[in-house]
C-alpha positions as CSV (number, residue, x, y, z in Angstrom):
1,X,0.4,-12.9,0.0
2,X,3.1,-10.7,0.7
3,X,5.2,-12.5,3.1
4,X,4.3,-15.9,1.1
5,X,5.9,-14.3,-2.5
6,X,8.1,-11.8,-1.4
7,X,7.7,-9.6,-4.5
8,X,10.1,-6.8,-5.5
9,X,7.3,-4.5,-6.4
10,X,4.0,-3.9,-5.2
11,X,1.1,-2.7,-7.3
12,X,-2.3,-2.4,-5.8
13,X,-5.5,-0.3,-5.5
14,X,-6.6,1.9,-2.2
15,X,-9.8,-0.3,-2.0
16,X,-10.1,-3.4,-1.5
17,X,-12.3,-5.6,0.1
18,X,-10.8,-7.1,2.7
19,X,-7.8,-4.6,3.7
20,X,-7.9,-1.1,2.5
21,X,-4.3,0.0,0.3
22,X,-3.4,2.1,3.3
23,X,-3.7,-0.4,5.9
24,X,-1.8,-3.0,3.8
25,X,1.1,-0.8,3.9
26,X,1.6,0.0,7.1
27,X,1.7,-4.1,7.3
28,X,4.4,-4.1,4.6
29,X,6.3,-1.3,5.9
30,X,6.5,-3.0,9.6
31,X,9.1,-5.5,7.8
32,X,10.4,-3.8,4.2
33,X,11.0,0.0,4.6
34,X,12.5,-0.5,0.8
35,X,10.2,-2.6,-1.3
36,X,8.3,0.1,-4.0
37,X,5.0,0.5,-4.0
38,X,2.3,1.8,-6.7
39,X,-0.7,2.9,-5.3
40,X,-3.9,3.4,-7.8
41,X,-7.1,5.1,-6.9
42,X,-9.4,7.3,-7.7
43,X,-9.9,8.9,-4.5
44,X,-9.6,12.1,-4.6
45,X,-9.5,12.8,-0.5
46,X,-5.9,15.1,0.7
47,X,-5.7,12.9,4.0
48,X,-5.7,9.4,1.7
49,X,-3.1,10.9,-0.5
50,X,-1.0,12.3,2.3
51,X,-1.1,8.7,3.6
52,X,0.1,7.0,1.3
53,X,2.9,9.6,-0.2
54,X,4.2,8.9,3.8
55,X,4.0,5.5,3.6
């Protein structure tokens, strides 16, 4: 949906059913370094939170 729309934000959740928040990023990021992204969960793991301040 993402390269179809080309949004200028993205808002999404860290699970999903078919591709996890995380590994949607690191899709995004491959081609848009810039675009912003807001990342909900409730997930309260360091290493998922690390992860996605990185990305």
């Amino acid at each position: 949906m993402y390269h179809l729309h080309h949004p200028d934000l993205i808002v999404t959740d860290l699970m999903m059913p078919m591709m996890d928040g995380i590994a949607m990023l690191h899709e995004i990021r491959k081609s848009n370094q810039k675009i912003p992204v807001i990342l909900m969960t409730a997930s309260l793991e360091h290493v998922h939170l690390v992860e996605a301040i990185n990305l």
